[in-house]
C-alpha positions, 0 to 999 in steps of 0.5 A, spaced: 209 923 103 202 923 101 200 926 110 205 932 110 205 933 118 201 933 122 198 939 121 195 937 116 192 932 118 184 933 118 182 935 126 177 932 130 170 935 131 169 936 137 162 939 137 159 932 137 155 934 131 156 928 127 162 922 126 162 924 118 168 928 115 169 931 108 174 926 105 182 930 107 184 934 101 191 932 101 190 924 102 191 922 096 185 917 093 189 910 089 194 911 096 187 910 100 184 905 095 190 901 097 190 902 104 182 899 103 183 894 098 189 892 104 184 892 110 179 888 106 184 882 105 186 881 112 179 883 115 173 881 111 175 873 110 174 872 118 168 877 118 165 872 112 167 866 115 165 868 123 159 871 121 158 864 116 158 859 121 155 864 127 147 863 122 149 856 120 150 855 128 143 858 130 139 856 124 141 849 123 135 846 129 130 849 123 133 843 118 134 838 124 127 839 126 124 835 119 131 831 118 130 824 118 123 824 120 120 819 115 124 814 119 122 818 126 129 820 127 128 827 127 130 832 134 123 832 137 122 825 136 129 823 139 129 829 144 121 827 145 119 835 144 112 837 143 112 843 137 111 847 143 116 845 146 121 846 140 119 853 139 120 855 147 127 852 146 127 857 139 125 863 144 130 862 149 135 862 145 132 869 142 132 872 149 139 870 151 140 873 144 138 880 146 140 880 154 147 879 152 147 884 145 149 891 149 153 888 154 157 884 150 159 890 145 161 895 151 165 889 153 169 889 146 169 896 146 173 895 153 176 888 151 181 888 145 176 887 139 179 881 136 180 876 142 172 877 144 171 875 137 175 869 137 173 867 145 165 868 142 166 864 137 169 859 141 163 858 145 158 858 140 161 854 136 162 849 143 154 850 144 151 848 137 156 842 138 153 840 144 146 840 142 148 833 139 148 830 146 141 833 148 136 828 150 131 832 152 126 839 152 131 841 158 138 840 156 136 842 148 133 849 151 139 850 156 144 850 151 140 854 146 140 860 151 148 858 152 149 858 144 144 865 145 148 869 150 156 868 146 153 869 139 149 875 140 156 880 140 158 877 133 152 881 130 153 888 133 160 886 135 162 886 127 158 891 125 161 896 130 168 893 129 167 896 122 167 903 125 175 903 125 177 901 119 172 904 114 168 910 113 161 911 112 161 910 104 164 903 105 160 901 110 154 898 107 158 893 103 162 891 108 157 889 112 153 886 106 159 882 105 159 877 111 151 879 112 151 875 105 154 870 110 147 868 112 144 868 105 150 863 105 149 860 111 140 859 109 143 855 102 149 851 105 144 849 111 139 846 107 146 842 102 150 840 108 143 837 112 141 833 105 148 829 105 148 829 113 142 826 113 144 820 109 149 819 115 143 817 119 144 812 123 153 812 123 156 810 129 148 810 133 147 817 131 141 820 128 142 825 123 140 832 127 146 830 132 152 830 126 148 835 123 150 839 130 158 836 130 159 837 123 157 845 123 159 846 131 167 844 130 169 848 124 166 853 129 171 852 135 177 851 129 175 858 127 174 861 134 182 860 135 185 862 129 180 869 129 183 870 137 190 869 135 190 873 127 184 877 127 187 884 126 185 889 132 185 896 131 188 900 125 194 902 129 196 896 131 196 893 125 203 890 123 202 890 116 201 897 116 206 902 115 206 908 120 204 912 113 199 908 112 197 908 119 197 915 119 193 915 113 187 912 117 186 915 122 186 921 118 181 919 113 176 915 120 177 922 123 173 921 130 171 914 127 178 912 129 181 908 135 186 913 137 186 916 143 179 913 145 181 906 148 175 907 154 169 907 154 165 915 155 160 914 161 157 922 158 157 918 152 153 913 154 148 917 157 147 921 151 146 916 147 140 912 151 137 919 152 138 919 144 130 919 141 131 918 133 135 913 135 129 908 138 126 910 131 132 906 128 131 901 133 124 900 132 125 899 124 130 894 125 126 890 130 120 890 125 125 886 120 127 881 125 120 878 125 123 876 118 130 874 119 128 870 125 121 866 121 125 865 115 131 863 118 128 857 123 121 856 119 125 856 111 125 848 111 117 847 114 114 853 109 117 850 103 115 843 105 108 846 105 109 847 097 109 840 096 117 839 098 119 833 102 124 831 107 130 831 104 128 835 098 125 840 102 132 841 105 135 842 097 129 847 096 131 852 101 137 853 097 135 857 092 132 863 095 137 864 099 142 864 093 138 869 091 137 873 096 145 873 096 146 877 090 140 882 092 144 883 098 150 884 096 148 889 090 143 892 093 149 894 099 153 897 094 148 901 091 147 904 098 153 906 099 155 908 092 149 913 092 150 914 100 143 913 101 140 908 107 133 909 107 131 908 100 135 902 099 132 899 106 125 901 104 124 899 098 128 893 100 121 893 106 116 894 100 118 889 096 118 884 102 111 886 104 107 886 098 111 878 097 108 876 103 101 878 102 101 875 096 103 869 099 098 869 104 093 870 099 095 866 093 091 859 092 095 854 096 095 849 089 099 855 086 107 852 088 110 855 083 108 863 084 108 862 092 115 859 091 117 865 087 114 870 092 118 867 098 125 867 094 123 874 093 121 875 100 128 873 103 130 877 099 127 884 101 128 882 109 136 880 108 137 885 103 134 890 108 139 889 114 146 892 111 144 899 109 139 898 116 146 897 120 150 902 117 145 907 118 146 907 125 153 907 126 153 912 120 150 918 124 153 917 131 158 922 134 163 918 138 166 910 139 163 909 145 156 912 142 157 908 136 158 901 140 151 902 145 147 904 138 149 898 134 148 894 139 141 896 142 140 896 135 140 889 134 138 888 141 131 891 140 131 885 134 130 881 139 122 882 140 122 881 133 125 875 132 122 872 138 114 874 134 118 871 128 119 865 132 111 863 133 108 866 127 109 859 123 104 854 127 103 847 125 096 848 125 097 853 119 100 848 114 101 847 108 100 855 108 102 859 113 097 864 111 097 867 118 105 867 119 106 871 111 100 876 114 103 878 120 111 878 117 107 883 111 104 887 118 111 888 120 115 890 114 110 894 113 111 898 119 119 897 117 117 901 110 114 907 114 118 908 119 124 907 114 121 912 108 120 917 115 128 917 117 130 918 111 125 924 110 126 926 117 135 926 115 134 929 108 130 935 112 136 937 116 141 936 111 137 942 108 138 946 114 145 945 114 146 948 106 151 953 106 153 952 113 160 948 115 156 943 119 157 935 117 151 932 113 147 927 116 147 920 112 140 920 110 
C-alpha cells in the first residue's frame, strides 16, 4: 500500500495560512503520476470541448457581422442593425457575462459541479443557436444576454472545479489546455464561417444564420453528455479505487472536496474583505479588454489589412494558431518553474509593445501589422492561464476558492465591455485608437502583475526558516 493509514495521511491546516502543502513523503511519485495521467483522460476532453464551443458560441457574431456582406446577407443587413446597435448587443451579452459569474460558481460549489456544467452547457449552446431566428436589434440583444447569463460559469466554474482534482503545480497547463480552446475556437471560427459562408442562401437562410445552427447544436449534443459522464468529485469517482481515492485527497490536503461539501459564510465574508485579491481582480480585468477586442473584432482588424470577405475569416487563423502554441508552452513553464507573474507579465509586456506598434506603424506596412497582431493575441491569451492559477493557488479553502475565481473573472466584465467599444468603424482601416487604448491596459496588467509577484516573493522571504506554506508567486 503506498498510504499506509490513515495516521499518515498528511493533516489539514487549519490555520488558514494558505491552501499549499509539501508533497506527502510516503505518496509514492510514478503512483501519483498514474493517478494524474487518469484524471487527465477522464476530465480534460470535456474541459477542452465545454470550453471549445462555449468561445466559439460567444465570438462567432464578430464572424457573422462581414459574412456574405458583398451580396448584403450579412447580420446587420439582415437584422437591419446599425454598428451602434451591433455593439449594444456585444455589451449585453458582457453585462449578463459578469452578473452571473459569482452566483453562478457558488451554485456549482453547492450543486454537483458536473450537472451544472452540463446544464449550462445546454443553455448556451440553445442560445447561440437561436440567435439564427433573430430579426432584429431587440431579439439578437435579448438572446445574446441569455447566451451571457448560462456561459458566464463555464469560465470560473472550470477553472475552480480544477481545485479538487489537481494541485498548485499542475494547474497552469491544465487550464492552459482548455483556455487553448479559445485560440482553437478564434481559428476553427474563422475555418468553419469560410465554408458556412458558401451556404448562403441553402434552404432560404443566409450564412450568419447556419453559422449559428452549425456551432450551436453541437453545444447542446455535448451539454448532455458532460451532465450525464463528466466526473464529479475525486471521491465519487468509479474509476478510482479507494487507494487512489485516498491518495488524492492526501495529495489536494485542504484543496480537496472531503468534508466540505457547503458553502462557509465566514469563508465568504473573509474572502470579500480580502484586498490583495482585488489586485488580482484588477489585473485580469486589464487583459479582458483584450480577450474581448480580439475575439469579437479579429475579422474586422484583419480585414482592414487588406483582407476581404471570406478571406479575411481564413485570415484570423493564423494568429490564434499561434497564440495556442504560446499558450500552451508558456503554461507548462509557469507551472514547472511555479512562478505566475513573470510568465503573466512578460506575457503583458510583450502584448503592450505589439500593440503600440501596431498603433503607430504606417497603415501600407500589411505584413509587419499582421505579424504584430499574431504576436498580440499571443501575449493577451497566453497570459490567462498563469493569471487563473494564480488566484486559486493562493487561496485557503474551497469556499474561498470559488468566490475569488469567480469574481476574477467577473471583474473581467468591465475590461471586456471597454474592449467591445475601442475598435470603431470610424477608425478603419487602422484602429490605431483601439491598439492604443489595449496597449494602455496591458500595461497596466504589466505592472500590477510584476507588483503581485514582488509583493508574493516579499513574503515568502519572511516565512524562511518557518513551517509556514509558501505563497505561490
Amino acid at each position: 500500500m503506498t498510504v499506509m493509514d490513515d495516521e499518515k495521511l498528511p493533516k489539514t491546516i487549519e490555520d488558514g495560512t494558505s491552501s499549499h502543502l509539501e508533497r506527502p513523503q510516503e505518496i509514492d511519485p510514478a503512483i501519483e503520476k498514474r493517478i494524474v495521467r487518469k484524471i487527465d483522460l477522464r476530465l480534460m476532453p470535456f474541459t477542452v470541448w465545454i470550453y471549445l464551443l462555449c468561445y466559439m458560441d460567444r465570438s462567432n457574431i464578430g464572424n457573422a457581422k462581414i459574412l456574405n456582406a458583398d451580396a448584403g446577407h450579412d447580420l446587420l443587413d439582415s437584422t437591419h442593425m446599425t454598428t451602434k446597435e451591433y455593439t449594444i448587443a456585444l455589451m449585453v451579452f458582457l453585462v449578463a457575462y459578469s452578473i452571473f459569474e459569482a452566483p453562478s460558481n457558488l451554485a456549482a460549489k453547492a450543486l454537483q459541479p458536473n450537472y451544472w456544467l452540463g446544464f449550462l452547457v445546454i443553455g448556451f449552446g440553445a442560445f447561440c443557436t437561436a440567435i439564427a431566428g433573430a430579426n432584429s436589434f431587440a431579439s439578437t440583444s435579448a438572446l445574446r444576454f441569455f447566451l451571457g447569463a448560462f456561459e458566464a460559469g463555464i469560465f470560473p466554474g472550470m477553472v475552480f472545479f480544477m481545485s479538487f482534482w489537481y494541485k498548485a503545480e499542475e494547474r497552469a497547463t491544465r487550464i492552459a489546455l482548455f483556455l487553448c480552446s479559445a485560440t482553437l475556437a478564434g481559428a476553427f471560427g474563422g475555418a468553419i464561417a469560410f465554408g458556412v459562408g458558401h451556404m448562403d442562401g441553402r434552404l432560404g437562410l443566409e450564412g450568419w444564420r447556419w453559422l449559428f445552427i452549425v456551432e450551436g447544436v453541437p453545444s447542446i449534443v455535448l451539454g448532455i453528455l458532460t451532465f450525464l459522464f463528466m466526473p464529479s468529485y475525486p471521491e465519487k469517482a468509479g474509476w478510482l479505487t479507494e487507494e487512489e481515492k485516498a491518495i488524492q485527497v492526501a495529495r489536494l490536503g485542504v484543496n480537496s472536496s472531503h468534508g466540505e461539501a457547503k458553502l462557509n459564510w465566514e469563508d465568504a465574508k473573509a474572502t470579500l474583505k480580502d484586498v490583495r485579491l482585488y489586485v488580482h481582480y484588477i489585473t485580469y480585468m486589464c487583459i479582458g479588454v483584450g480577450v474581448s477586442s480580439l475575439s469579437l473584432f479579429a475579422p474586422t482588424i484583419v480585414s482592414g489589412l487588406g483582407y476581404k470577405n471570406l478571406q479575411a475569416q481564413l485570415f484570423t487563423i493564423p494568429p490564434y494558431a499561434v497564440a495556442y502554441v504560446v499558450t500552451l508552452v508558456l503554461a507548462m513553464i509557469s507551472d514547472h518553474k511555479k512562478t505566475r507573474g513573470l510568465v503573466a507579465g512578460g506575457c503583458f509586456l510583450f502584448g503592450t509593445i505589439a500593440f503600440i506598434i501596431q498603433a503607430c506603424l504606417p497603415g501600407k506596412l500589411y505584413a509587419a501589422r499582421y505579424a504584430m497582431l499574431c504576436i498580440s493575441t499571443a501575449g493577451v491569451f497566453a497570459g490567462l492561464p498563469p493569471l487563473c492559477a494564480w488566484i486559486s493557488d493562493n487561496v485557503r479553502t474551497t469556499t474561498a476558492g470559488s468566490l475569488a475565481t469567480g469574481l476574477n473573472i467577473a471583474f473581467t466584465g468591465p475590461g471586456q465591455i471597454i474592449g467591445v467599444w475601442i475598435y470603431r468603424a470610424q477608425d478603419a482601416p487602422f484602429y490605431r485608437l483601439g491598439h492604443g487604448i489595449n496597449a494602455g491596459f496591458l500595461a497596466v496588467g504589466t505592472v500590477l502583475s510584476f507588483s503581485l509577484w514582488w509583493h508574493y516573493t516579499r513574503l515568502n522571504k519572511k516565512l524562511v526558516g518557518t513551517n509556514e506554506p509558501r505563497w505561490i508567486a
